[in-house]
C-alpha positions in Angstrom: 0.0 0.0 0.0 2.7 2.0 0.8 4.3 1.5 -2.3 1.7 2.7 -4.2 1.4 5.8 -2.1 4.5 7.3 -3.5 3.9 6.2 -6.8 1.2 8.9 -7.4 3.0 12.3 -6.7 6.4 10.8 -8.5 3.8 10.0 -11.7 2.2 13.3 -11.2 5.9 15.4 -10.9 6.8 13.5 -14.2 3.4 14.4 -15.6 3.5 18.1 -14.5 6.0 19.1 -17.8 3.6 17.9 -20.2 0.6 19.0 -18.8 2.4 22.9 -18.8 3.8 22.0 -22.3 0.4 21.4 -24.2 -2.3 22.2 -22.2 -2.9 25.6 -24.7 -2.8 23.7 -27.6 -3.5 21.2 -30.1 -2.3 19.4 -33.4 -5.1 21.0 -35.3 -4.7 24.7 -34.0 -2.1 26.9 -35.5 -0.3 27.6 -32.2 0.4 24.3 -31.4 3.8 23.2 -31.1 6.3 20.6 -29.8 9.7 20.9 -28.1 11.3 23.8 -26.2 10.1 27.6 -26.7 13.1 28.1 -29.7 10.7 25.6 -31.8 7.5 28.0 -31.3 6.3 30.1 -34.8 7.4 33.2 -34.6 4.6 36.3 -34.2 4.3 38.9 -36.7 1.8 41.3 -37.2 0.9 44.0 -39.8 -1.2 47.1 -39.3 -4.5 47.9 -41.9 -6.5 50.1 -43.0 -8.3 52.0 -39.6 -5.3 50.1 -38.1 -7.0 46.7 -38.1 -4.3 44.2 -37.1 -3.3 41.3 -39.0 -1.4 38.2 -37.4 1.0 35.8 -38.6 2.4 32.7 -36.9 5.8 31.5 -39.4 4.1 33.4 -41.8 0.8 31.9 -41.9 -2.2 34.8 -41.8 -4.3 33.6 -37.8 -6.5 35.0 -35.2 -5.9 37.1 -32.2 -7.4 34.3 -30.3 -4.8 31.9 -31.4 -2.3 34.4 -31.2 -3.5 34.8 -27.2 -3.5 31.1 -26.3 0.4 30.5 -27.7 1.6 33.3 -26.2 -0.4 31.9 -22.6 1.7 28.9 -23.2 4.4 30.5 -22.1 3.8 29.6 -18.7 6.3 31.7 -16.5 5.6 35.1 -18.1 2.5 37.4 -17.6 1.7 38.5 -21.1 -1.1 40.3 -21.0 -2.2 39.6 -24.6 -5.9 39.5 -25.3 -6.7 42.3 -22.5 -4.5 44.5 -24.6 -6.6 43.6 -27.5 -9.7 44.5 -26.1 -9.0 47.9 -25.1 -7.3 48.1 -28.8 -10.8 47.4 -29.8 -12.5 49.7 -27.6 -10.4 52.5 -28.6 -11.5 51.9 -32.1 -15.5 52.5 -31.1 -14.5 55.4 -29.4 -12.3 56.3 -32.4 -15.1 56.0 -34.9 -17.4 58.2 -32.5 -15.1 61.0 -32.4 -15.1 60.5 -37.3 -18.9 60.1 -36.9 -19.0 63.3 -35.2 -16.7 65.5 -37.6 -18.5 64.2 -40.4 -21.8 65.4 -38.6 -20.2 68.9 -38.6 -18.7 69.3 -42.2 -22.3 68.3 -43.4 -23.6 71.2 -40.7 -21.1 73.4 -42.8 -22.5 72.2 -46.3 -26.2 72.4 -45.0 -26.3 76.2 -42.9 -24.5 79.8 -44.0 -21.3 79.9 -42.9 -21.7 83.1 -40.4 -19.9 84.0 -37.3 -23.1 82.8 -35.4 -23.4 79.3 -37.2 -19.7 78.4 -37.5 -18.9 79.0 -33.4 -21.5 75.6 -32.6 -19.6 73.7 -35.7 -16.2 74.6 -34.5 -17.2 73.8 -30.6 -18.9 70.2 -31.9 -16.0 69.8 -33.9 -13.3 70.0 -30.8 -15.9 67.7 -29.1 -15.3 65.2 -32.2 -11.5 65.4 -31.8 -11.5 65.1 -28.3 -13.0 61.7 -28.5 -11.2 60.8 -32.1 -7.8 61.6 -30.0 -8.8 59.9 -26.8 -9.6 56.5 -29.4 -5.8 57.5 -30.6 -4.6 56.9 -27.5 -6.3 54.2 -26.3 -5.3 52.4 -29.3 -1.5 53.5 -29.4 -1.2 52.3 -25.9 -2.6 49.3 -26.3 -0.3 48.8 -29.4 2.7 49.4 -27.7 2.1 46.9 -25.1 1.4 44.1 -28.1 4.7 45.1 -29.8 6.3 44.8 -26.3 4.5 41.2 -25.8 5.3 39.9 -29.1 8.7 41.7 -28.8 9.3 39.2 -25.5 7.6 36.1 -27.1 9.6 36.5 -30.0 13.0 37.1 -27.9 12.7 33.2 -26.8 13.4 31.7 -30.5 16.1 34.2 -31.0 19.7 32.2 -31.5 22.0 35.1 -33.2 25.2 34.4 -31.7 27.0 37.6 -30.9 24.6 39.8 -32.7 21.6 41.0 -29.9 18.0 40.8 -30.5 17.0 44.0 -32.1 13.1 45.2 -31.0 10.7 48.4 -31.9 8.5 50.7 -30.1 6.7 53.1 -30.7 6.3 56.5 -28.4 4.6 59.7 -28.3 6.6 62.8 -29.7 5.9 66.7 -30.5 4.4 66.2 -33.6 3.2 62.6 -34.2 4.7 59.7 -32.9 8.4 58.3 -33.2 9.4 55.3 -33.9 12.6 53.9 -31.6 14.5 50.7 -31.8 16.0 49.3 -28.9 19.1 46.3 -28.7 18.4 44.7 -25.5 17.2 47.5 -22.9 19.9 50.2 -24.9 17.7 52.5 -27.0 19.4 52.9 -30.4 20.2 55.8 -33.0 19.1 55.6 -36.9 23.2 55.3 -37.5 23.9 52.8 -34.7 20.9 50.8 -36.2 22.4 50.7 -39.5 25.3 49.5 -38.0 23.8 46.6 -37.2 22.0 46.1 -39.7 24.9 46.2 -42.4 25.3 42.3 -41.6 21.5 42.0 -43.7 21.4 44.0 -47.1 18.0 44.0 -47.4 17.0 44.8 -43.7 19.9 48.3 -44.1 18.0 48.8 -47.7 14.7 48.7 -45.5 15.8 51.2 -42.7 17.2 53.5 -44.8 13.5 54.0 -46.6 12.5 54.2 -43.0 14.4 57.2 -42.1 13.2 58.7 -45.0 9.4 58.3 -44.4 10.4 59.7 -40.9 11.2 62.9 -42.1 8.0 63.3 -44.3 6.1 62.0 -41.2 7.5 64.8 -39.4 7.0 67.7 -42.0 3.0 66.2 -42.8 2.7 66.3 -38.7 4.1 69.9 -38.3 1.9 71.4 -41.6 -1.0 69.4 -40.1 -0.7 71.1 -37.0 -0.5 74.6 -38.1 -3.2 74.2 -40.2 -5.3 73.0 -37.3 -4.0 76.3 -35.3 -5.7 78.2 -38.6 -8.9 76.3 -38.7 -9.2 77.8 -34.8 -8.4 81.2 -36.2 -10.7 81.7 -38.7 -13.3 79.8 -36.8 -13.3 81.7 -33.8 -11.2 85.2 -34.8 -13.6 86.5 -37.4 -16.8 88.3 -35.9 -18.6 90.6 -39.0 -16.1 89.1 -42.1 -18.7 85.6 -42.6 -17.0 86.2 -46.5 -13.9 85.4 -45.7 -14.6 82.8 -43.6 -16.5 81.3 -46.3 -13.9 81.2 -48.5 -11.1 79.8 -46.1 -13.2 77.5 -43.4 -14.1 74.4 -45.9 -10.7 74.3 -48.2 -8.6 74.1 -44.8 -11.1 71.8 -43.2 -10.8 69.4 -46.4 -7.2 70.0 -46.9 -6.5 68.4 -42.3 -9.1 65.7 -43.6 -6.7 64.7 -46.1 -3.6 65.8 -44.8 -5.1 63.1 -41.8 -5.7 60.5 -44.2 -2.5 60.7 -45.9 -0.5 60.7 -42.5 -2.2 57.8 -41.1 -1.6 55.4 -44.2 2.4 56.8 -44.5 2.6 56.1 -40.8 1.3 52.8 -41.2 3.3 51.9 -43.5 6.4 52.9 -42.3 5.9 50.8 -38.9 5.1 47.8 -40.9 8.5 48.5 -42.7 10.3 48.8 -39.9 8.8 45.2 -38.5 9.8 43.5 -41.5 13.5 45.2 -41.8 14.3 44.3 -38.1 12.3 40.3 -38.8 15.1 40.3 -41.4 17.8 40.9 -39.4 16.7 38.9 -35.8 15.5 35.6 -38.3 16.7 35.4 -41.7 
């Protein structure tokens, strides 16, 4: 009896591995996998249009679910995956609030005389619209940053460069849009010392180099979008008897941010997903 008494935890301690190993998944699901964390696909994600997220596992197009249960295989970190996700998609409703709103004012605009009296409730509704567009902005860009940083982690366990350290990016706020910084290890990196590394990878330093060029349009579409945005307030708000001039400035600048929006947000987008695959070049292939 006694005998079979131990028998039970030593099965169970020999049992424990496995059970940690594939509880999360199975043959038929696109995160499953065998062996050590090195063997696990490798995450990669690109950003859409309204900045709907794709995801890849080795390549192979899958869902944030999936995504969420192999990164919970990793049983001794806390990666808070599918929470990030969530507020990701609630700052997308609030996003699309804030746009629903603005396009309720520019048809105000099209629909009433542009006057002194009729333009102050249009400008007022309008900084109500961007208040909630910005506050979806952030919501999302913050719940972006932490996914990069969790797939950043995830991805760090396959890496097997040798001498050469695991090169990540982030994303953070700056002074006129937001910035994109790579990081080796914790040490935050400049464009040259990036290209540095990257020399090692033609294609990856071909990559980075476009990259620093988008940056620099980024940064002069950013700064021209916020002094228009500084005019808009002007002639919204600094013209009391001159409804004529108003008329003839209010809708051309208020079309011209719409666009100069548009076009910003689809360069950006592009230029992060450049920047993932340039560095996926260098850390994998």
């Amino acid at each position: 009896m006694e005998n079979k008494f131990w028998k039970v935890p030593l099965l169970l301690f020999f049992l424990f591995p496995v059970e940690i190993a594939f509880s999360q998944n199975t043959p038929s699901s696109h995160a499953y996998f065998s062996g050590g964390y090195s063997q696990q696909p490798i995450i990669t994600f690109k950003e859409g249009f309204f900045n709907k997220t794709t995801y890849y596992l080795e390549g192979e197009k899958s869902s944030p679910k999936e995504v969420a249960n192999l990164v919970k295989s990793v049983q001794t970190e806390d990666f808070r995956f599918l929470q990030n996700q969530r507020k990701k998609n609630l700052g997308y409703g609030i996003r699309l609030s804030g746009i629903s709103v603005t396009l309720g004012t520019i048809a105000y605009l099209f629909t009433n005389e542009i006057t002194p009296a009729n333009v102050r409730p249009w400008f007022w509704t309008s900084f109500g619209g961007g208040m909630l567009h910005s506050t979806g902005n952030i919501l999302i860009a913050d719940s972006e940053r932490r996914i990069q940083r969790t797939i950043n982690d995830f991805n760090a366990y396959h890496y097997s460069g040798g001498a050469d350290a695991f090169l990540s990016m982030d994303k953070s706020a700056g002074f006129f849009g937001s910035r994109i910084d790579i990081y080796e290890g914790p040490m935050l990196l400049q464009n040259a010392q990036v290209l540095s590394r990257l020399q090692s990878n033609e294609e990856a330093h071909r990559m980075f180099e476009q990259v620093i060029k988008r940056q620099k349009v980024s940064t002069i579409t950013n700064v021209a979008n916020s002094a228009l945005g500084f005019g808009i307030m002007f002639v919204a708000i600094g013209f009391e008897r001159q409804s004529s001039t108003q008329n003839q400035l209010l809708l051309p600048m208020t079309f011209t941010g719409i666009g100069l929006n548009v076009f910003s947000s689809f360069f950006d987008r592009r230029t992060r997903n450049l920047t993932r695959e340039a560095l996926h070049r260098y850390n994998y292939q």
